[in-house]
mmJSON file of the N, C-alpha and C atoms, coordinates in Angstrom:
{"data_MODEL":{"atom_site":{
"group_PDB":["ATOM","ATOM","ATOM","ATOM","ATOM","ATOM","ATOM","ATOM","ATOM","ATOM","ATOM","ATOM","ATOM","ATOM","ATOM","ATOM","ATOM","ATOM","ATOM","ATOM","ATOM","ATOM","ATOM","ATOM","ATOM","ATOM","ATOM","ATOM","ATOM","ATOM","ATOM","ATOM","ATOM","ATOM","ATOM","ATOM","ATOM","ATOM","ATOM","ATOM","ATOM","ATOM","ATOM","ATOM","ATOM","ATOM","ATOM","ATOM","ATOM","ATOM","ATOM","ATOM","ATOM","ATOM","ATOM","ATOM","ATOM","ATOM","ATOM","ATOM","ATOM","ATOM","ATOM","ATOM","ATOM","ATOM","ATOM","ATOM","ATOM","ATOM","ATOM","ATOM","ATOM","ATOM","ATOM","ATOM","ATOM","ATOM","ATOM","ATOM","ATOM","ATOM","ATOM","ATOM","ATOM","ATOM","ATOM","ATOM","ATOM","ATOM","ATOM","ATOM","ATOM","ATOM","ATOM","ATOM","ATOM","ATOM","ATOM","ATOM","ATOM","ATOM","ATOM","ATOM","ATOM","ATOM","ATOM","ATOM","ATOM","ATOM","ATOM","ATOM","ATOM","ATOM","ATOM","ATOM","ATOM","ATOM","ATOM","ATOM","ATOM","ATOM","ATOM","ATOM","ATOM","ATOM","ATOM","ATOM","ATOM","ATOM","ATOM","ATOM","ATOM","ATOM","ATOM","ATOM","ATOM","ATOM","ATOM","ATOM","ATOM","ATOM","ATOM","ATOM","ATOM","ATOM","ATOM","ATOM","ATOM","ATOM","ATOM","ATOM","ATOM","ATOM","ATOM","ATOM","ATOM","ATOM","ATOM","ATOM","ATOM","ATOM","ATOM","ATOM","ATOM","ATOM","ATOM","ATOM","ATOM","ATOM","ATOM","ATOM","ATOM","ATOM","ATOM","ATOM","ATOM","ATOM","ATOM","ATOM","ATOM","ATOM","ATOM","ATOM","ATOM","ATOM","ATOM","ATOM","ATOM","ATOM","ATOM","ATOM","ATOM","ATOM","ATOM","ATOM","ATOM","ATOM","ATOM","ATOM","ATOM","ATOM","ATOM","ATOM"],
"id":[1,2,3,4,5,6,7,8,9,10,11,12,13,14,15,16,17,18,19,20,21,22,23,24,25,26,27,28,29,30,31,32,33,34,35,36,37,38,39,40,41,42,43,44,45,46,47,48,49,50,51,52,53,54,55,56,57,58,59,60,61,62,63,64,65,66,67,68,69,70,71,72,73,74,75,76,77,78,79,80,81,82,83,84,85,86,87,88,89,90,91,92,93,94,95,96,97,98,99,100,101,102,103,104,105,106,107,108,109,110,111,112,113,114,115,116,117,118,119,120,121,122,123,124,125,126,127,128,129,130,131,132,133,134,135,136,137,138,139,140,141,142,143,144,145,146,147,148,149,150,151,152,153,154,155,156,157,158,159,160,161,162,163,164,165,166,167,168,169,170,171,172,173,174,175,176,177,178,179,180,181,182,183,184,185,186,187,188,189,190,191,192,193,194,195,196,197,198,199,200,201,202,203,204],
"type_symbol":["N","C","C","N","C","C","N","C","C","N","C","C","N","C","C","N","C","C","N","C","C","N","C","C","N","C","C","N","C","C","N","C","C","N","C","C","N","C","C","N","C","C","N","C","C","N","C","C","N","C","C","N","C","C","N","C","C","N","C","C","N","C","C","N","C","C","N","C","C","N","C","C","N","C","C","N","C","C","N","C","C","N","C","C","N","C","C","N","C","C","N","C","C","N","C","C","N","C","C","N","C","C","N","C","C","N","C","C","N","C","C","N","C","C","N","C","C","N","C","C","N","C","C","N","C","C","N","C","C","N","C","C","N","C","C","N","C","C","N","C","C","N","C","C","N","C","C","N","C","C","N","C","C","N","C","C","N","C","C","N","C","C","N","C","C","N","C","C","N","C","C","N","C","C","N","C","C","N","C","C","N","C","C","N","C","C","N","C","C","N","C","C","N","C","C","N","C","C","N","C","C","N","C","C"],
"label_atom_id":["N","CA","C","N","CA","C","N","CA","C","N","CA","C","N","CA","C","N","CA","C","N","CA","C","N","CA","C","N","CA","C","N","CA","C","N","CA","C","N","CA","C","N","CA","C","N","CA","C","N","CA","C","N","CA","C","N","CA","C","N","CA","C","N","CA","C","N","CA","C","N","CA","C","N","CA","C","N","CA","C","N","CA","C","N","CA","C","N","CA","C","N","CA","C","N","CA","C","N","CA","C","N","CA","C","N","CA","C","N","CA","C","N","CA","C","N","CA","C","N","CA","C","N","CA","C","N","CA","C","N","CA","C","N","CA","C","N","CA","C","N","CA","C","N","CA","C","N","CA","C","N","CA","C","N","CA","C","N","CA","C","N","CA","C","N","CA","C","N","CA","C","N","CA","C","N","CA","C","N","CA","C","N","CA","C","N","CA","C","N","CA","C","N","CA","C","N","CA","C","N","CA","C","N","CA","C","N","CA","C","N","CA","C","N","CA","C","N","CA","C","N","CA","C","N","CA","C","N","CA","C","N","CA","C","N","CA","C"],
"label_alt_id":[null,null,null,null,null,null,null,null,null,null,null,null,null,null,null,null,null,null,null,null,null,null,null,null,null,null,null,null,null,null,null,null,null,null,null,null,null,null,null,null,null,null,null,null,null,null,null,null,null,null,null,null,null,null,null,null,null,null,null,null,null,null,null,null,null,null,null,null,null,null,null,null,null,null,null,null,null,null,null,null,null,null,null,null,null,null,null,null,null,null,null,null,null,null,null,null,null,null,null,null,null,null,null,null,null,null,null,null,null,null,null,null,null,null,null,null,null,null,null,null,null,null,null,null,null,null,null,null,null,null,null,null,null,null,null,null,null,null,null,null,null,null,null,null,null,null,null,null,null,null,null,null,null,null,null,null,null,null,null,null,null,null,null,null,null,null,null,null,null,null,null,null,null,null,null,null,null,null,null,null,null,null,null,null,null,null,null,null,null,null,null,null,null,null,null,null,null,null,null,null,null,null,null,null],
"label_comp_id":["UNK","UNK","UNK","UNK","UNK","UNK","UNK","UNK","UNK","UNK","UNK","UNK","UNK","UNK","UNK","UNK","UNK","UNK","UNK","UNK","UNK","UNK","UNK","UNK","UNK","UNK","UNK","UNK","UNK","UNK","UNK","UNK","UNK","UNK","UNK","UNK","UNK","UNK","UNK","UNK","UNK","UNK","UNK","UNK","UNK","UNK","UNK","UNK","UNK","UNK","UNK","UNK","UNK","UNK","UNK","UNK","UNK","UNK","UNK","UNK","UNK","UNK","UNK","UNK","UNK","UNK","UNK","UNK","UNK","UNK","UNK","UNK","UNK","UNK","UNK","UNK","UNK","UNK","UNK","UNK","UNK","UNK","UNK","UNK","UNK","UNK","UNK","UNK","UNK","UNK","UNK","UNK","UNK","UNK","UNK","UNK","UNK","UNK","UNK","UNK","UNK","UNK","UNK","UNK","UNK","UNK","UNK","UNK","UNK","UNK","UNK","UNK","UNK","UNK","UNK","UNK","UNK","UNK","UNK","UNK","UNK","UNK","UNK","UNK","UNK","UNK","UNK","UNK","UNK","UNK","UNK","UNK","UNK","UNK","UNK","UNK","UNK","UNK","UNK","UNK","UNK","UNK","UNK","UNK","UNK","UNK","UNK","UNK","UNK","UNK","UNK","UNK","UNK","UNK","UNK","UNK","UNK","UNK","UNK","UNK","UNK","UNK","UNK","UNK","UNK","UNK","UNK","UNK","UNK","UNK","UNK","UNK","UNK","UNK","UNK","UNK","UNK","UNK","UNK","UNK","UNK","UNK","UNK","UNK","UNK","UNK","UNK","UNK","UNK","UNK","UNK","UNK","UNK","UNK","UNK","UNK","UNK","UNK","UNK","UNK","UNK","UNK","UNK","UNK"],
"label_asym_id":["A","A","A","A","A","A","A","A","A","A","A","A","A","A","A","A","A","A","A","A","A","A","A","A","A","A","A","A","A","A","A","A","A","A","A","A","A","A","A","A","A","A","A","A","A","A","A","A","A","A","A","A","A","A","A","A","A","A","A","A","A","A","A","A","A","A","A","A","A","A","A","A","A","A","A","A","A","A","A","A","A","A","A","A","A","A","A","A","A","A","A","A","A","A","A","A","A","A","A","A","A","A","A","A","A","A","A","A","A","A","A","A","A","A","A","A","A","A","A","A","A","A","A","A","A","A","A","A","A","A","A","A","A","A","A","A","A","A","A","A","A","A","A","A","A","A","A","A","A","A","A","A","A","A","A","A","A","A","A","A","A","A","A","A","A","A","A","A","A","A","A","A","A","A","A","A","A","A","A","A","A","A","A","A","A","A","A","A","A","A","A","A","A","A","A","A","A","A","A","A","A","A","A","A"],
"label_entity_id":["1","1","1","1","1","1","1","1","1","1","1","1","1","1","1","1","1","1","1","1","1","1","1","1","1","1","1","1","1","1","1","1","1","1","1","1","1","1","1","1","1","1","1","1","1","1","1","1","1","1","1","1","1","1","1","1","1","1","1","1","1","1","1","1","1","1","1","1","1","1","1","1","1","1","1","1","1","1","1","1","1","1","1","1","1","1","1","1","1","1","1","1","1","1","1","1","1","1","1","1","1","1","1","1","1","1","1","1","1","1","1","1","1","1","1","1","1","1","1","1","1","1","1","1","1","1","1","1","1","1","1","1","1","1","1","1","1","1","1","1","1","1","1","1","1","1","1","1","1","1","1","1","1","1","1","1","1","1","1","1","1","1","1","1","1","1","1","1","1","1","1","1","1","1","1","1","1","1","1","1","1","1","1","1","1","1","1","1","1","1","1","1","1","1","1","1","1","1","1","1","1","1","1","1"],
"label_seq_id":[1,1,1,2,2,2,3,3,3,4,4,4,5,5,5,6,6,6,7,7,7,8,8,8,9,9,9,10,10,10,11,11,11,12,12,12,13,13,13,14,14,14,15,15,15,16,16,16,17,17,17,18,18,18,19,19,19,20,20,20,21,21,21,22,22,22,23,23,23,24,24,24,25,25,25,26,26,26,27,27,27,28,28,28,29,29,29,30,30,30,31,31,31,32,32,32,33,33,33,34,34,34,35,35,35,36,36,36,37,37,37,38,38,38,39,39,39,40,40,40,41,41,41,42,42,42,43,43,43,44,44,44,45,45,45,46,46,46,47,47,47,48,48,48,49,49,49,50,50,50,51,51,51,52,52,52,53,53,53,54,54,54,55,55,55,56,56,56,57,57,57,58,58,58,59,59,59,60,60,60,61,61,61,62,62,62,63,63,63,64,64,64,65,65,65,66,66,66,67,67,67,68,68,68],
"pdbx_PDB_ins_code":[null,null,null,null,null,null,null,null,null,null,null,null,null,null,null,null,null,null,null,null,null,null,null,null,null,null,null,null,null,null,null,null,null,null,null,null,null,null,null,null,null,null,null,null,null,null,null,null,null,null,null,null,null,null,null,null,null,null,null,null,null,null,null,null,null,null,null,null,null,null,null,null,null,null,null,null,null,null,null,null,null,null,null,null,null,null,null,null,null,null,null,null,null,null,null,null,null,null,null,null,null,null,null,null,null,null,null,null,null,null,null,null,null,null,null,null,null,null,null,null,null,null,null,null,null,null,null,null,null,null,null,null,null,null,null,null,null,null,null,null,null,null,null,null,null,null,null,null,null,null,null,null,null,null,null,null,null,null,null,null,null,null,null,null,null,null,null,null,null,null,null,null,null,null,null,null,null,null,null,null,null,null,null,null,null,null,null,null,null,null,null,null,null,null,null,null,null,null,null,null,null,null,null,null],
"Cartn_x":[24.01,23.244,23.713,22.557,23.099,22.767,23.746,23.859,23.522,23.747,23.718,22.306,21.541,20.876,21.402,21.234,21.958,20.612,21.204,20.512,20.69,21.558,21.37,22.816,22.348,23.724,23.964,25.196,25.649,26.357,25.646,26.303,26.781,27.257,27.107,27.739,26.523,26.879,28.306,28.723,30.127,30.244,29.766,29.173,28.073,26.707,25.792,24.842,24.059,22.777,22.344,23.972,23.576,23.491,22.274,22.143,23.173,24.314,25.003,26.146,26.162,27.276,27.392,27.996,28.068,26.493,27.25,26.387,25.328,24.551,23.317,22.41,23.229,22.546,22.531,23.614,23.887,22.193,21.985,21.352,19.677,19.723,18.185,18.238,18.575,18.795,18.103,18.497,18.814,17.0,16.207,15.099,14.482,14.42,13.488,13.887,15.251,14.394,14.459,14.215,13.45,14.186,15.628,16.767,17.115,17.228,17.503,18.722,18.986,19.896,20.282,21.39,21.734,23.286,22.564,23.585,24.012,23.879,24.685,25.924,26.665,27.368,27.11,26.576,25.917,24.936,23.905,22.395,23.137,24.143,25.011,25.034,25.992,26.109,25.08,24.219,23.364,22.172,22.022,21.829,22.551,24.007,25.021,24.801,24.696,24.266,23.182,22.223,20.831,20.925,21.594,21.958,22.536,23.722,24.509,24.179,22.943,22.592,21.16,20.666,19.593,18.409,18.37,16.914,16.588,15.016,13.796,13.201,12.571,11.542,10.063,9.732,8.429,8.977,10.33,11.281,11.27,10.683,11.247,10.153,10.353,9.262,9.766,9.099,9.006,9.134,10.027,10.179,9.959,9.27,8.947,9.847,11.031,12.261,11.69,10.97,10.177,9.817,9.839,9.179,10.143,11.59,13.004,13.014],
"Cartn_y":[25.176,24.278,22.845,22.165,20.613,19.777,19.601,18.227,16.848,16.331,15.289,14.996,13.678,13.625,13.365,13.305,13.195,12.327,11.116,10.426,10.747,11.018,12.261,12.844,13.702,14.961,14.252,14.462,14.294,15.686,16.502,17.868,18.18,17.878,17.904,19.379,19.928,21.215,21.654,22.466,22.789,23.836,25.084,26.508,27.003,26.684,26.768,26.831,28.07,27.835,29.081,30.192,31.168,30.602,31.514,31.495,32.433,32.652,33.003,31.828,30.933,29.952,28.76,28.423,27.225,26.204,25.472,24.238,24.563,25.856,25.97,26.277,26.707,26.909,25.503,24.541,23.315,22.278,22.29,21.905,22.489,23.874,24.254,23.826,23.615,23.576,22.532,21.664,20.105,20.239,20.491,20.439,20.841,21.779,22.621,21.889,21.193,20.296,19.044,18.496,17.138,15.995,16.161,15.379,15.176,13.553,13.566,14.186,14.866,15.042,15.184,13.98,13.316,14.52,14.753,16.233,14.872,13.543,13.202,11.565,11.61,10.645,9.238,9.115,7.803,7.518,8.318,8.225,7.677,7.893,7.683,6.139,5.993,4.849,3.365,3.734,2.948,3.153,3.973,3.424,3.162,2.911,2.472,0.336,0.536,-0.975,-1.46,-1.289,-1.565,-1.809,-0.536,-1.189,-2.277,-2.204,-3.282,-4.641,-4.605,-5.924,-6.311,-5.501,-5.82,-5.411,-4.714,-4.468,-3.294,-3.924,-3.758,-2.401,-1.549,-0.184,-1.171,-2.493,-2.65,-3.558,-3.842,-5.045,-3.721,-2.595,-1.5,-1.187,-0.511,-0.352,1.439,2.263,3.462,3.72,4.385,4.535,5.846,6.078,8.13,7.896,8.745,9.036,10.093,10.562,11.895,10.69,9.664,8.633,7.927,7.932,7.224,7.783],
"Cartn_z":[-73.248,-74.082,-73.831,-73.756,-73.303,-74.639,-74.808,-76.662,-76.375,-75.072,-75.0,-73.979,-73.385,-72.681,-71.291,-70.316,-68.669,-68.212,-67.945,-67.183,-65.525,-64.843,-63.532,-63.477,-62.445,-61.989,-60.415,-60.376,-58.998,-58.877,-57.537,-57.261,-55.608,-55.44,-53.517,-53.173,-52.531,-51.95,-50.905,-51.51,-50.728,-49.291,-49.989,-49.261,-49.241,-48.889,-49.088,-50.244,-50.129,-51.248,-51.621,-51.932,-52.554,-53.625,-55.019,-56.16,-56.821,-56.058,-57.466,-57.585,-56.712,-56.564,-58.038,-58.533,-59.714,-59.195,-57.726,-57.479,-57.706,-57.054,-56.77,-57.904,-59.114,-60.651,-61.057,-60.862,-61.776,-60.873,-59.767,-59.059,-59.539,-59.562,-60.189,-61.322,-62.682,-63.767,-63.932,-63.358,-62.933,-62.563,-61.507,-61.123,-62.33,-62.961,-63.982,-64.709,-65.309,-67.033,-66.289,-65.37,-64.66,-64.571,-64.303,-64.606,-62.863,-62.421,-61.005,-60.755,-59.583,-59.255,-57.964,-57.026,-56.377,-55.818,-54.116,-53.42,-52.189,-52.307,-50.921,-52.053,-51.627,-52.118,-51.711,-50.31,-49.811,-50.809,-50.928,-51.798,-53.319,-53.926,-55.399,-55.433,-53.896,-53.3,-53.465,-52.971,-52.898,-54.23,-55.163,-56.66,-56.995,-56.819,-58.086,-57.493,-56.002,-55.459,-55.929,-56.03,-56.202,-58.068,-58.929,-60.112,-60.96,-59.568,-59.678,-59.769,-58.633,-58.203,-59.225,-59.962,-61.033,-60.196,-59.386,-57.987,-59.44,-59.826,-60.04,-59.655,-60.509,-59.201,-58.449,-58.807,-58.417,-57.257,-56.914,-55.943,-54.852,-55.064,-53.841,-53.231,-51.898,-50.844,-50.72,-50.851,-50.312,-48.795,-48.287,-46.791,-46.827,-45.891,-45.124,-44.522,-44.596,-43.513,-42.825,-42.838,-41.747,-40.522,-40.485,-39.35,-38.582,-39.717,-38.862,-37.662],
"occupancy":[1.0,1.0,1.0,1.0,1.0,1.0,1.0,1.0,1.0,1.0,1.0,1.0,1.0,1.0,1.0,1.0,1.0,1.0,1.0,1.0,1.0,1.0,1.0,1.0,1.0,1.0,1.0,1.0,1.0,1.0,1.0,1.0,1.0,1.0,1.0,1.0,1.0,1.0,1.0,1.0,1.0,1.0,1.0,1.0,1.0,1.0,1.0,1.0,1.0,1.0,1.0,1.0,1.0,1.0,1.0,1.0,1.0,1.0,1.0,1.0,1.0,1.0,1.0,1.0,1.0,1.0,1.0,1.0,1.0,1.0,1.0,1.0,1.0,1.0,1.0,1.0,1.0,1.0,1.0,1.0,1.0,1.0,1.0,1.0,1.0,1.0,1.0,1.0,1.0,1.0,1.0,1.0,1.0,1.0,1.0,1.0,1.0,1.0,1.0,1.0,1.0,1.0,1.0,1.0,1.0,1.0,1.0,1.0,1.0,1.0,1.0,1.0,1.0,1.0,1.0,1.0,1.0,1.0,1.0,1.0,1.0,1.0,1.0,1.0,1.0,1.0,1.0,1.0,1.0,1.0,1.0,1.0,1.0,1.0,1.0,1.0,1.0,1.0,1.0,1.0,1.0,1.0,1.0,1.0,1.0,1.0,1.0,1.0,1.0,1.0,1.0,1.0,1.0,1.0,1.0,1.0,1.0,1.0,1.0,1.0,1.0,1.0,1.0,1.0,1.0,1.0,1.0,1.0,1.0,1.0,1.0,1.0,1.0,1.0,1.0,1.0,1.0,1.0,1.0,1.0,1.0,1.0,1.0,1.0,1.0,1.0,1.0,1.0,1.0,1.0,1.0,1.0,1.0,1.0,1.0,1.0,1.0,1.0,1.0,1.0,1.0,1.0,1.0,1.0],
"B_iso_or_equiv":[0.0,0.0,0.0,0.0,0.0,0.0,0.0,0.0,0.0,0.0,0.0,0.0,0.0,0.0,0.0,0.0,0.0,0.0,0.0,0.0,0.0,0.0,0.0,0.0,0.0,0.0,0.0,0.0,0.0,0.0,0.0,0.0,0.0,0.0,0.0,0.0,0.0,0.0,0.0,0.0,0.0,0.0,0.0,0.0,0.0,0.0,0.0,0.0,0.0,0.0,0.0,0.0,0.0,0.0,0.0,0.0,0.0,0.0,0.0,0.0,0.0,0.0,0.0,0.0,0.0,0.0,0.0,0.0,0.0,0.0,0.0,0.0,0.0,0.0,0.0,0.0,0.0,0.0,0.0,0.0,0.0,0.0,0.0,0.0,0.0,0.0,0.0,0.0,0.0,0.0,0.0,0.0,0.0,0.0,0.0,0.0,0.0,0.0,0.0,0.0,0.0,0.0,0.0,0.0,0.0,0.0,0.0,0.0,0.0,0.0,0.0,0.0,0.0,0.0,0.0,0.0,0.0,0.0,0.0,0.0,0.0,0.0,0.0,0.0,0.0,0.0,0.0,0.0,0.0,0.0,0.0,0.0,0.0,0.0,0.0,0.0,0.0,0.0,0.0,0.0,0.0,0.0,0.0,0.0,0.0,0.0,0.0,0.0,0.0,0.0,0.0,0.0,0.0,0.0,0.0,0.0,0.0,0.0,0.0,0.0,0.0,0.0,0.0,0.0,0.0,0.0,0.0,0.0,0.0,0.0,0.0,0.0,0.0,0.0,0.0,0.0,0.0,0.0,0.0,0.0,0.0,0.0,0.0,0.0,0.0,0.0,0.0,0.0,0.0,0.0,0.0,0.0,0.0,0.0,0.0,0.0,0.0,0.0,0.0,0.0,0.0,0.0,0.0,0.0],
"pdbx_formal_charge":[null,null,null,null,null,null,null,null,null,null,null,null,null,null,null,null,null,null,null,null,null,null,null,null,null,null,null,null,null,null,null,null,null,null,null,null,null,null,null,null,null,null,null,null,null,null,null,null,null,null,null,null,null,null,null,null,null,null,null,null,null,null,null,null,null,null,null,null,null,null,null,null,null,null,null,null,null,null,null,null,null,null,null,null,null,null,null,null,null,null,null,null,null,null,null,null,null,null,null,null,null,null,null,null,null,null,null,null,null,null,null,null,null,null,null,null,null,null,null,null,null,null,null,null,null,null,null,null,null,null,null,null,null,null,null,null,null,null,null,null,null,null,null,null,null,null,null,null,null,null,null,null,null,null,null,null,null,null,null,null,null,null,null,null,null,null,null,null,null,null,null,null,null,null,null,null,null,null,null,null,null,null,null,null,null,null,null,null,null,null,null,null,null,null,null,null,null,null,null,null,null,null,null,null],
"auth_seq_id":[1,1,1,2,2,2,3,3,3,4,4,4,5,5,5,6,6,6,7,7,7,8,8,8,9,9,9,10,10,10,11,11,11,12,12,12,13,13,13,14,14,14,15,15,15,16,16,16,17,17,17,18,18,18,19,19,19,20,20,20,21,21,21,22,22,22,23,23,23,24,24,24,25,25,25,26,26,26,27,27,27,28,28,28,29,29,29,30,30,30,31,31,31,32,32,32,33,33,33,34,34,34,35,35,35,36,36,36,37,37,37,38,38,38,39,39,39,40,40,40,41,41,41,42,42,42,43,43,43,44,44,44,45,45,45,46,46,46,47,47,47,48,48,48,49,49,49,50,50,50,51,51,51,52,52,52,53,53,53,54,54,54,55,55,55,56,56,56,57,57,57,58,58,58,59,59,59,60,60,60,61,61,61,62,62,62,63,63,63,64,64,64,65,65,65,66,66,66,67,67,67,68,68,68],
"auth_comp_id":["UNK","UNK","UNK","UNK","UNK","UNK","UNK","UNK","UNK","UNK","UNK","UNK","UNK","UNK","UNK","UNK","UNK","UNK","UNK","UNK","UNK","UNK","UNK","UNK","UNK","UNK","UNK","UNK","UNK","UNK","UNK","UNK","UNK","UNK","UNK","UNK","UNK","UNK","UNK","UNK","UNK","UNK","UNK","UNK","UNK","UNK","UNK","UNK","UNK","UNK","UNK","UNK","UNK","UNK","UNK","UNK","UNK","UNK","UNK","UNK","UNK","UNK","UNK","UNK","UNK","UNK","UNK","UNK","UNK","UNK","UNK","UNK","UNK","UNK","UNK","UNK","UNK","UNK","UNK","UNK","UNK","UNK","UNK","UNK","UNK","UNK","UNK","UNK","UNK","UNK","UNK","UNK","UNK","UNK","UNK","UNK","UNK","UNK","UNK","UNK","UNK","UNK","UNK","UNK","UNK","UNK","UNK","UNK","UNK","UNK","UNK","UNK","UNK","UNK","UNK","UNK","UNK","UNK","UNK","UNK","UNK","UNK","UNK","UNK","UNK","UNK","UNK","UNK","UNK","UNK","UNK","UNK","UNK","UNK","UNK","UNK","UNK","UNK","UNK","UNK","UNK","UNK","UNK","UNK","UNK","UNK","UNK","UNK","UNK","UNK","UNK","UNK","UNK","UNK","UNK","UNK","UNK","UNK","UNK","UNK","UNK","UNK","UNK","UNK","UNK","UNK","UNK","UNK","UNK","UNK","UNK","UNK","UNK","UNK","UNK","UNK","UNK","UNK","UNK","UNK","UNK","UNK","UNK","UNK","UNK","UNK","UNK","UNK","UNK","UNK","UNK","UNK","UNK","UNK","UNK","UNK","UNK","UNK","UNK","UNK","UNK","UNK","UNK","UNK"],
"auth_asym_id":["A","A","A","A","A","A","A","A","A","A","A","A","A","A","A","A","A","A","A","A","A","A","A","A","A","A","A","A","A","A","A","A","A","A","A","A","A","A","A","A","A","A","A","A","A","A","A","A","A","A","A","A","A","A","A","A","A","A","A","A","A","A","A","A","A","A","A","A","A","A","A","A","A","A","A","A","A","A","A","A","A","A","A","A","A","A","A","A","A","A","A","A","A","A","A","A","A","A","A","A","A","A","A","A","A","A","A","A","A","A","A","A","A","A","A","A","A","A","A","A","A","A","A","A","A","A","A","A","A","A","A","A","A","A","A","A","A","A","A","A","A","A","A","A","A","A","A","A","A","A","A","A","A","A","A","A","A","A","A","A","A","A","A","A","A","A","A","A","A","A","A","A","A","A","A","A","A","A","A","A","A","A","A","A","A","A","A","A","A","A","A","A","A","A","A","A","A","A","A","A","A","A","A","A"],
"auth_atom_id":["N","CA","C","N","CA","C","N","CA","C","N","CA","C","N","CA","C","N","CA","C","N","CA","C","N","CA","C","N","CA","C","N","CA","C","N","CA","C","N","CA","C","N","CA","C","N","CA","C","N","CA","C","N","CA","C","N","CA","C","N","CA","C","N","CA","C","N","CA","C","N","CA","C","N","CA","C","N","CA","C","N","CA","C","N","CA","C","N","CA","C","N","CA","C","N","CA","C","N","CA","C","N","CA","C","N","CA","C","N","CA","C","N","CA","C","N","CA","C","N","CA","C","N","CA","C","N","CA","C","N","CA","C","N","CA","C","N","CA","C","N","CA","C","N","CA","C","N","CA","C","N","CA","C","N","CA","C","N","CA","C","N","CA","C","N","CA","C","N","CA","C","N","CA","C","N","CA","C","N","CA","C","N","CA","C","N","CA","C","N","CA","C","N","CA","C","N","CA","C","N","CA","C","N","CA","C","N","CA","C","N","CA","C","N","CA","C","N","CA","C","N","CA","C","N","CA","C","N","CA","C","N","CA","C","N","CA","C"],
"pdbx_PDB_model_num":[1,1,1,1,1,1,1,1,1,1,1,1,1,1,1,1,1,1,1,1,1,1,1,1,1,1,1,1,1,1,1,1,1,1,1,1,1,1,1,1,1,1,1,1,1,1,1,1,1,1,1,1,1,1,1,1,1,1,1,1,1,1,1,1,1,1,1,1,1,1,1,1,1,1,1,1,1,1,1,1,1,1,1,1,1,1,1,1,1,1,1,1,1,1,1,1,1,1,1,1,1,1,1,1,1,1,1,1,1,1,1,1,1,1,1,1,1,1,1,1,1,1,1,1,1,1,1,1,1,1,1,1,1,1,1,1,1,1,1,1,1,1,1,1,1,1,1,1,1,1,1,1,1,1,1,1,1,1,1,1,1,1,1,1,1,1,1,1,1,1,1,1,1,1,1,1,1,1,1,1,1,1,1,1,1,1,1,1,1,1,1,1,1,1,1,1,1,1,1,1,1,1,1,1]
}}}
């Protein structure tokens, strides 16, 4: 039971993506009640920068990394 609200999870996968593992429940959990949740520490990285610096969601440009 969660008491409090979670503005996101940071979970970074260790041993894969069995479902009986901790991460991989804390990680679905996380998808199904709609709470971001952030598996690379760079990606942490760079929202904790972008927070830092006051960057806006309408100051941002969407990139397809399928095209890098």
């Amino acid at each position: 039971m969660v008491l409090g609200k979670l503005s996101f999870i940071i979970n970074t996968p260790t041993k894969g993506k069995h479902e009986s593992r901790d991460g991989f429940k804390i990680r679905r959990l996380a998808v199904e009640s709609k709470i971001p949740c952030f598996t690379a520490l760079d990606t942490v990285e760079a929202l904790y920068e972008a927070l830092e610096k006051g960057t806006k969601e309408e100051d941002l440009t969407p990139v397809d990394i399928g095209v890098i």
